[in-house]
C-alpha positions in Angstrom: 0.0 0.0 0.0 1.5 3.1 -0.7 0.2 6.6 0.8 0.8 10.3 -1.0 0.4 12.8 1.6 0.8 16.7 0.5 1.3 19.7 3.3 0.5 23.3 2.2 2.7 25.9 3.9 1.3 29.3 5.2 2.7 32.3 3.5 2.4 34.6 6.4 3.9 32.3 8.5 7.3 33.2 10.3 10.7 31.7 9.7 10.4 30.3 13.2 7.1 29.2 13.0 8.3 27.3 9.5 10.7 25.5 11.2 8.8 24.6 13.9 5.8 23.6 11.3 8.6 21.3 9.3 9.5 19.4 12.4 6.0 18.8 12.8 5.7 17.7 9.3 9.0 15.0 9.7 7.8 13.6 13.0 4.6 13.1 11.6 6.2 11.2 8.1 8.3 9.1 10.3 5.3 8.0 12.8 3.5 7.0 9.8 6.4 5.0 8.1 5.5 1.1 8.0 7.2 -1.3 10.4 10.3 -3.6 8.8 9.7 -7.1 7.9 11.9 -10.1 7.0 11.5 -11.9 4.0 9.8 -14.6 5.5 7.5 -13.0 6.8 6.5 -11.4 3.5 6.5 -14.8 1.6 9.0 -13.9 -0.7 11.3 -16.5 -1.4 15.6 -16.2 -0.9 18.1 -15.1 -2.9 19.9 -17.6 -4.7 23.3 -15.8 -3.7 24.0 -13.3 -1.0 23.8 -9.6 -2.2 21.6 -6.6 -3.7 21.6 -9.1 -6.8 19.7 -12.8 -7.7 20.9 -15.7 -9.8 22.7 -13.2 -12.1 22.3 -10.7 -14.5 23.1 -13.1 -17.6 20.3 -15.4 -16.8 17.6 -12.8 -17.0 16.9 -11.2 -14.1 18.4 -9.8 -10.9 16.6 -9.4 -7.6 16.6 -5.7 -6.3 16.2 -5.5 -2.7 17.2 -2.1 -2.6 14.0 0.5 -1.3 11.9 2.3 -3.7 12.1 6.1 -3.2 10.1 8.6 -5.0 11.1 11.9 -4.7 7.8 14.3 -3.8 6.9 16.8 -6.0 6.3 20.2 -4.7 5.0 23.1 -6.5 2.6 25.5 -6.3 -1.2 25.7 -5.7 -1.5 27.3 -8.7 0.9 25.0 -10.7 -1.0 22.1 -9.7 -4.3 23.5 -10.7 -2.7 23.1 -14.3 -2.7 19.4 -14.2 -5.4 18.5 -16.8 -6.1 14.8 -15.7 -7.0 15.8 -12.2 -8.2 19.4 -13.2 -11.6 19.8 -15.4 -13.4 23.1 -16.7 -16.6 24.2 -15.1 -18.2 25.1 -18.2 -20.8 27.3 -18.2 -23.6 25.6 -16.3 -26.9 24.3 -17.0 -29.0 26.7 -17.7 -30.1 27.1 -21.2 -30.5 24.4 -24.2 -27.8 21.8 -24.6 -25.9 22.3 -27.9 -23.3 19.9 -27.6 -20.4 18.1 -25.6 -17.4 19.6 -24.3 -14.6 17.8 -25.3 -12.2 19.0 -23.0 -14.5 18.2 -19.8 -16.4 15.3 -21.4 -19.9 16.8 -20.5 -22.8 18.9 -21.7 -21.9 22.0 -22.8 -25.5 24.4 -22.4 -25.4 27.7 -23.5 -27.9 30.3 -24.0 -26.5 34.3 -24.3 -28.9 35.7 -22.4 -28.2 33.8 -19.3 -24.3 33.8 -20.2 -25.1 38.1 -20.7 -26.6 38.1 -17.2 -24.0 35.8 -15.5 -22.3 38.4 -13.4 -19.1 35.4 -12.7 -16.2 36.1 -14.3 -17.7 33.5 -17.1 -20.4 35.9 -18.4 -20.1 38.1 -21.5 -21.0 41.8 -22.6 -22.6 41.0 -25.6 -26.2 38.5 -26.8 -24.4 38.6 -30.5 -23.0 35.9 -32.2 -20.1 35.5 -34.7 -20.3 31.9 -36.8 -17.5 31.9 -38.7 -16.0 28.7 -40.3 -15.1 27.1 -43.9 -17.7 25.3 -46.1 -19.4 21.4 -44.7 -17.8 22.4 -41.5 -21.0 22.3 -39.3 -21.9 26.1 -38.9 -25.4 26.1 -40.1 -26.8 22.6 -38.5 -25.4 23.9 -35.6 -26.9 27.4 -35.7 -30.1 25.3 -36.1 -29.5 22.9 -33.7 -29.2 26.0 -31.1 -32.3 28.1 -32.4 -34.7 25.1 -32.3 -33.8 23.8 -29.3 -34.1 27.5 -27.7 -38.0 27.3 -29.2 -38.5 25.4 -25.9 -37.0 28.3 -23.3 -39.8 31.3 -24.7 -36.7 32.5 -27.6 -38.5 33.0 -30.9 -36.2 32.6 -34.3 -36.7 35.2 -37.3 -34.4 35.0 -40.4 -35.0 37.7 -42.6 -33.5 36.5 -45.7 -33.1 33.1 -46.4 -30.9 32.8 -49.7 -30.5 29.1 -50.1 -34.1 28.4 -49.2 -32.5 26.0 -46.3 -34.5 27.0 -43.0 -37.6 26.7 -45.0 -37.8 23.0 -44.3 -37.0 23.9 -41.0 -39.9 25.8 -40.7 -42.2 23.6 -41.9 -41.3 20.9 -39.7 -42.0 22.7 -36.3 -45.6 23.5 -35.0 -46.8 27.0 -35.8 -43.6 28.0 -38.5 -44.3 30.7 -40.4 -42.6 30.9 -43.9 -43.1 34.4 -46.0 -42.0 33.8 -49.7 -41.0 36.4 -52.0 -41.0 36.3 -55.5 -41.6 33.9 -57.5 -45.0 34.8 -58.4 -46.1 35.1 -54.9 -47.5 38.5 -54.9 -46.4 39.2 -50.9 -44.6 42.6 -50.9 -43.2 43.9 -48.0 -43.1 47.4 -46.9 -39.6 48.5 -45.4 -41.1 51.8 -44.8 -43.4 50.7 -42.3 -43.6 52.4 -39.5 -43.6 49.6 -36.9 -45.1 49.1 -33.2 -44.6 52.0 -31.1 -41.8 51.8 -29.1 -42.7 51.3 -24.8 -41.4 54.3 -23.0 -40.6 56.8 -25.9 -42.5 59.7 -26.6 -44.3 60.8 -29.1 -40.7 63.4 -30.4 -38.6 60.3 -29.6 -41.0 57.7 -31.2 -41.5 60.2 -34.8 -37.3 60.5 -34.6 -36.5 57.2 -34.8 -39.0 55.9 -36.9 -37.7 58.8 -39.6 -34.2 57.6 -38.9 -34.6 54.1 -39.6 -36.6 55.5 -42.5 -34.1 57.4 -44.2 -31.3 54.8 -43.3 -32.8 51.9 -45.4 -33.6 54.7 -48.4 -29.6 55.8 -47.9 -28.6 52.5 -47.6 -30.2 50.9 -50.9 -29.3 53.8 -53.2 -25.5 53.7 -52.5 -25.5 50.2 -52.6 -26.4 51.0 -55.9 -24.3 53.6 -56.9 -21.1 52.1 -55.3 -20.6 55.6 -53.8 -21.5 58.0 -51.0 -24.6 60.2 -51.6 -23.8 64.1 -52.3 -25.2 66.3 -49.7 -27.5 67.8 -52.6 -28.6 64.0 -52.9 -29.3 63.4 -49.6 -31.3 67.0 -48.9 -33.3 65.9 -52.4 -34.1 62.5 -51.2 -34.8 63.5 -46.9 -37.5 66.0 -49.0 -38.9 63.5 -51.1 -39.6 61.4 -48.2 -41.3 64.3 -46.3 -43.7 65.2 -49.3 -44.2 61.3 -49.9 -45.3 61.1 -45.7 -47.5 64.5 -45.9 -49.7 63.0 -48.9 -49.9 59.4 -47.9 -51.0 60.1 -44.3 -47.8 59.1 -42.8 -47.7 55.7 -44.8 -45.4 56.1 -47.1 -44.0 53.8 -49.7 -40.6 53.2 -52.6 -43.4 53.6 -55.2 -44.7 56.9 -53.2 -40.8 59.0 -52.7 -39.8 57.5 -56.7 -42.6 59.8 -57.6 -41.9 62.6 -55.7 -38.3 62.5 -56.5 -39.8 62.7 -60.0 -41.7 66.0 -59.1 -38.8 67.3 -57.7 -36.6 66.4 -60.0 -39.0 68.7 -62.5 -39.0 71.8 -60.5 -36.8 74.2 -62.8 -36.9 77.0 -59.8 -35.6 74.4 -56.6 -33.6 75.8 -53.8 -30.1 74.6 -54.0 -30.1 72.7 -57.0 -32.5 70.0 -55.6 -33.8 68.8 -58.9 -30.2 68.0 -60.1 -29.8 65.6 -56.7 -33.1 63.7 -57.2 -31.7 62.3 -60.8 -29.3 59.6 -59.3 -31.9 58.7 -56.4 -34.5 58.3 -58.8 -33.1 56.3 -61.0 -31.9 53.7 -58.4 -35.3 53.3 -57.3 -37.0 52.6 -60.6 -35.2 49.4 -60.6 -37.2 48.5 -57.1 -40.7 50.0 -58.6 -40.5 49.4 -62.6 -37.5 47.1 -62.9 -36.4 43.2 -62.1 -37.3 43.7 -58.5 -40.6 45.4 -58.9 -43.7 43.9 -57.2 -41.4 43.2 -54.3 -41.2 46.0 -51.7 -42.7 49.1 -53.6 -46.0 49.3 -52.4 -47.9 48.3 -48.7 -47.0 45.0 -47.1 -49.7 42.6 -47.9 -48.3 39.9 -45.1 -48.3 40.8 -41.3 -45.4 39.8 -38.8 -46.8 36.7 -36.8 -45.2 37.6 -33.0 -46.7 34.3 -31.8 -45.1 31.6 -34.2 -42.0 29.9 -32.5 -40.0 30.7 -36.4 -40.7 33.1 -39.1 -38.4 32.5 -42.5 -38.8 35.2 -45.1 -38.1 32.6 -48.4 -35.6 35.0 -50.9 -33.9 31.8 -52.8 -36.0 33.2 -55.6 -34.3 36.4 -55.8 -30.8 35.4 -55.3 -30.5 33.6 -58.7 -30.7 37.4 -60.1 -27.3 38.8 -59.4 -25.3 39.7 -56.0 -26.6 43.4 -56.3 -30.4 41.9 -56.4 -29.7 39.9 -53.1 -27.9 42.7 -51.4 -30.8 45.5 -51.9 -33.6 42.3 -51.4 -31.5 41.4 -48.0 -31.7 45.2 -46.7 -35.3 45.7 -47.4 -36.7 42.3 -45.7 -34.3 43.2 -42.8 -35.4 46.6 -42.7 -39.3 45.2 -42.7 -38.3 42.8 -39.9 -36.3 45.4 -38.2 -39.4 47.4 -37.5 -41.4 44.8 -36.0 -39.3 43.2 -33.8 -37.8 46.3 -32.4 -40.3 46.8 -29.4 -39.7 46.1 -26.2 -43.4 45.9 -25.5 -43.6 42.6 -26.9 -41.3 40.9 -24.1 -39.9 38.4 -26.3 -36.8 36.9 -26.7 -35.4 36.5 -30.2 -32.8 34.9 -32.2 -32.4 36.9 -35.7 -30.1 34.4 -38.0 -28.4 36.7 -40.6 -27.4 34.2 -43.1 -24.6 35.8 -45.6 -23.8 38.3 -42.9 -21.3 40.2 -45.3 -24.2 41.3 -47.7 -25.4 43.4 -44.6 -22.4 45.3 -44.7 -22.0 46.0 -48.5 -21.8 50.1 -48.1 -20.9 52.7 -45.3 -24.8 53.5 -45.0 -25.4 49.4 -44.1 -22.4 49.6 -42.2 -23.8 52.2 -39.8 -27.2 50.4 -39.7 -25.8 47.1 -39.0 -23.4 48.5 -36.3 -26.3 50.1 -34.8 -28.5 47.3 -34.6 -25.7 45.4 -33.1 -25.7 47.8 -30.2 -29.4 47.9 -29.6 -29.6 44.2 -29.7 -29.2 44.0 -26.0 -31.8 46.4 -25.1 -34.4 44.5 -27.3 -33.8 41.8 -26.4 -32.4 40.1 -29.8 -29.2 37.8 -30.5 -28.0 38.6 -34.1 -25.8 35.3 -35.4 -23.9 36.3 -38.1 -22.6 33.6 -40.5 -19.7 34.0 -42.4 -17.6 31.4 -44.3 -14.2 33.3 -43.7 -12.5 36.8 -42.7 -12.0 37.1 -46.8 -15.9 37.7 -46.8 -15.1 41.1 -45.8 -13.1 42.2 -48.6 -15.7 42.6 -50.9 -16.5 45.5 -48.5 -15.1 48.6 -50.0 -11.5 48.6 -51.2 -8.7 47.8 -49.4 -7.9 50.3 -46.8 -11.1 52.3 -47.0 -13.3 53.0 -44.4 -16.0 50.6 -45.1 -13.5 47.9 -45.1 -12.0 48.5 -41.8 -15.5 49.3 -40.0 -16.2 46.1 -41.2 -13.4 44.4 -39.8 -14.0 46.7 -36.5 -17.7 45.5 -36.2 -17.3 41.7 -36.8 -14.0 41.9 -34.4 -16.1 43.5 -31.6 -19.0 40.7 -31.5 -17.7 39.0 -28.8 -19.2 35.8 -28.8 -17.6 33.5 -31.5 -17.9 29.7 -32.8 -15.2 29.4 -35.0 -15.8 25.7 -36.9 -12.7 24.6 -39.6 -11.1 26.7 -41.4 -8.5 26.4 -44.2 -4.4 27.1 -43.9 -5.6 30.8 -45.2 -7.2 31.4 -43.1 -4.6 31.3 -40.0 -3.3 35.0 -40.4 -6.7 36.5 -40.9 -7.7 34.8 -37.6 -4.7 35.8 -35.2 -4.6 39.4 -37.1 -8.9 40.1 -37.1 -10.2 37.9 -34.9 -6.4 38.1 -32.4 -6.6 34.4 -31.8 -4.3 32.5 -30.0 -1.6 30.6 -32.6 -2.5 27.0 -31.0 -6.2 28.2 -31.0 -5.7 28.8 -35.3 -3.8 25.8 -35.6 -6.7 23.6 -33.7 -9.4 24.8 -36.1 -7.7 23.4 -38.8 -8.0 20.5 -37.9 -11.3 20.2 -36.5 -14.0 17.5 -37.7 -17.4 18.5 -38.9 -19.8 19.2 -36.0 -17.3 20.3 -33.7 -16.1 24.2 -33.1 -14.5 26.9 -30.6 -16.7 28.3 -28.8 -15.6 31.7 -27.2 -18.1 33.2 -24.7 -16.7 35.8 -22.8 -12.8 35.6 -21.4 -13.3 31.7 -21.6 -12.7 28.9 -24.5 -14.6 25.7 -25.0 -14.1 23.0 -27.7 -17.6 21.6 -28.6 -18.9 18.9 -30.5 -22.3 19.3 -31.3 -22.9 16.4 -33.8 -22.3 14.2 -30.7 -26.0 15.3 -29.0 -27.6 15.5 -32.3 -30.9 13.1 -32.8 -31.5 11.7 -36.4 -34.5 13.9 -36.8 -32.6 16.8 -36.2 -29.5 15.5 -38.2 -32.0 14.7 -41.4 -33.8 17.7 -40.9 -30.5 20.0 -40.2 -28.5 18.3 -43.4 -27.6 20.8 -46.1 -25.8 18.5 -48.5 -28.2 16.3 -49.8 -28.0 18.2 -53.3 -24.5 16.9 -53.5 -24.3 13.7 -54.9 -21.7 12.8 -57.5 -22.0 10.8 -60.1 -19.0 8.4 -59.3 -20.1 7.7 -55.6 -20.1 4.1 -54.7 -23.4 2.3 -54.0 -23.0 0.3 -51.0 -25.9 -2.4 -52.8 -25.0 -4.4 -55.6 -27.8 -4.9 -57.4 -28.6 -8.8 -59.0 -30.1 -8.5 -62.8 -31.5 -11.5 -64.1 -31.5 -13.2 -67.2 -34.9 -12.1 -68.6 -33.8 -9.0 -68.0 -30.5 -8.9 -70.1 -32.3 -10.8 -72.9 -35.2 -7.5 -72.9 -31.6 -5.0 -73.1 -29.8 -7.1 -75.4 -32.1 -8.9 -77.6 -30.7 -12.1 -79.7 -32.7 -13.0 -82.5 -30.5 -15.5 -84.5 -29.3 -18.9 -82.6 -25.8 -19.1 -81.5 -23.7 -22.2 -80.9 -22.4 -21.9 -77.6 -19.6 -24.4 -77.8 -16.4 -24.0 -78.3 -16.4 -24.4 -82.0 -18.8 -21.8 -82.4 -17.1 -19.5 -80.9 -13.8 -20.3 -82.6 -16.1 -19.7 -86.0 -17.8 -16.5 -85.4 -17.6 -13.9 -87.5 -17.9 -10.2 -86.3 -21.2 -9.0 -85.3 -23.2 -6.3 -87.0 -24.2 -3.3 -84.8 -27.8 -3.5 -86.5 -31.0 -3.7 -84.6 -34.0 -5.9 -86.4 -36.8 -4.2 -86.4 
């Protein structure tokens, strides 16, 4: 039997009181040393010569009746804490949905960022946003799914506002109450993203009008120099804040694309306009005849014809049919239905809990206008409530955001490094520097991702790290349901059934209609065979 026994010494101890405490600590060692025996008494049997050593070391073995002695090991508290094997993380408790296994503790990893923003430990975060980030078939959107639908169950409610691969429709579907809005398509739903929205709890009627003309005039901003590719003149930007005013005034505050594209067109024909407004209402004007006469008309020109459901548990707004048009079509149809469901869901009043999936994150942030928008809405998310995931496939994503150096690039960069929750799934080998230089990352952190399996991620929530599989808590419904890679299927795969053809079959696919000999002087004799068919 062997006994470990480990003292801890007092720092504020004296030198004295050491000693005296290390006397203590020997007396007590020697008082607990076992008693000697004989070998006889412990059954073991002689040595065939006299000595430390047995029969002889060229016979294969030697008898060693020296004593063990182990050193001990001394080190600090601190130090030992560092010994994985005895030494597993906390994690970050058990409130919330489970999303996966941690790998490092071997147990459920839950995680929920409204509790985690509320945890006032030194685990909890500053922040309900979260950064998905991760290269293709690596797991990022069956596990964003795995987490949204399990979070149905805790009050959360899911809302994706553009859905460009049509993939959370099915999703959906499948859960009790899923509402799907479809655009295009020959649908007919339009959506409106000059509603005005619910009224905000606790604003007044000054701060209520403010904010609803901000948000107006952000999303007009925001579409026309996507557009354009540049900034809007300041003559622009007075002609189009006017048009929206006149377009307000004469619908009874409901106004519409199709309602400021005609009164840019009235004041683009006023020859005797104050500072040269008719010459700024050209450009806007033309950008918005594409949304009301163009490729994207019938979409979001006039009133919304479809109503946000706040009751279903998910609400998918279908725009698969509008991405097969171009990237600029998917950018200005992403920042209209996010502008629609901006409005709605931005009330406090409603005392939900939501989880707003921004699929193709970059195309929020294709212009300084979105930029400002998106940044903004980032920073409210806390106060309404709302936990914006944003998907990317890598840090290059970015860098179709403005040119390199430019302000739109780096705000970018800014406002994707600030979100500080992150799952970061496997990336590729180019993606190492963007991750320690964006994302500062720790170098064994970068070189881990690459080489992790699908289904399993870093997960950074707050000051702490976690390595989570998800995969390993996922039920076949789920994984059937989750799948997004069921439209792959090459033509050289394998099947795993061989399949048996008879002989009446091969006679109907190769049809003989004059008698061969099948011995072996027939086939010594035969001729070539005609490639003719008898009809």
């Amino acid at each position: 039997m062997v006994r470990h026994a480990a003292s801890f010494t007092p720092v504020e101890l004296s030198r004295r009181e050491k000693r005296d405490l290390q006397r203590e600590i020997n007396r007590t060692r020697q008082d607990q040393k076992p008693t000697r025996t004989s070998r006889r008494d412990r059954g073991l049997p002689e040595a065939a010569v006299p000595g430390p050593f047995g029969p002889g070391l060229v016979r294969g073995g030697y008898w060693n009746l020296a004593k063990a002695w182990i050193p001990p090991h001394q080190a600090t508290s601190q130090h030992i804490a560092g010994i994985y094997p005895f030494v597993a993380d906390s994690g970050l408790g058990h409130r919330g949905p489970i999303l996966g296994v941690d790998l490092n503790a071997d147990a459920l990893w839950h995680f929920s960022p409204w509790e985690a923003y509320v945890d006032s430990s030194e685990r909890g975060t500053f922040s309900t946003n979260i950064l998905v980030l991760g290269a293709y078939r690596g797991g990022k959107s069956a596990t964003v799914k795995t987490l949204v639908t399990r979070s149905i169950a805790f009050g959360h409610q899911v809302v994706v506002p553009s859905d460009p691969k049509g993939e959370w429709v099915a999703v959906a579907e499948a859960i009790p109450g899923g509402r799907v809005i479809r655009l295009g398509g020959g649908t007919g739903t339009r959506l409106n993203p000059l509603d005005r929205g619910p009224r905000r709890t606790g604003a007044t009627d000054e701060q209520h009008e403010q904010m609803v003309k901000q948000r107006r005039i952000g999303t007009l901003i925001a579409l026309i120099e996507m557009t354009l590719g540049a900034r809007l003149s300041a003559v622009e930007h007075a002609a189009l804040l006017d048009a929206l005013d006149r377009c307000i005034l004469r619908t009874d505050d409901h106004p519409t694309l199709r309602g400021v594209f005609e009164e840019l067109g009235e004041i683009a024909g006023e020859t005797d306009a104050a500072f040269h407004a008719a010459e700024g209402a050209i450009q806007p004007r033309f950008v918005l005849r594409r949304l009301v006469e163009g490729d994207l008309s019938g979409l979001f020109e006039d009133e919304s014809t479809v109503e946000f459901d706040q009751e279903a548990p998910i609400v998918v707004t279908d725009t698969s049919e509008l991405f097969a048009r171009g990237d600029l079509a998917a950018q200005l149809t992403q920042v209209c239905s996010t502008a629609w469901i901006q409005a709605v869901i931005s009330d406090r009043a409603a005392h939900r809990t939501r989880y707003v999936v921004r699929e193709e994150g970059w195309r929020d942030m294709t212009s300084l206008s979105s930029l400002q928008m998106f940044q903004q809405w980032l920073k409210l998310s806390r106060h309404y409530g709302i936990s914006n995931i944003v998907i990317l496939h890598k840090m290059g994503d970015l860098d179709a955001v403005g040119d390199e150096g430019s302000l739109e690039r780096s705000l970018a960069y800014s406002i994707v490094g600030d979100i500080e929750n992150k799952f970061i799934f496997r990336v590729n080998s180019q993606e190492q520097a963007a991750l320690r230089a964006r994302l500062n990352l720790p170098a064994p952190h970068v070189e881990m991702a690459r080489h992790l399996r699908k289904g399993e991620f870093l997960a950074y929530v707050g000051q702490y790290s976690y390595l989570v599989d998800c995969f390993a808590t996922s039920t076949e419904w789920e994984y059937e349901l989750f799948a997004t890679d069921d439209a792959l299927a090459p033509a050289d795969r394998e099947e795993t059934d061989v399949r048996a053809i008879d002989a009446a079959t091969l006679d109907t696919l190769w049809p003989e209609t004059r008698e061969i000999d099948t011995g072996i002087e027939g086939w010594l004799t035969a001729g070539p065979r005609e490639n003719t068919e008898e009809q």
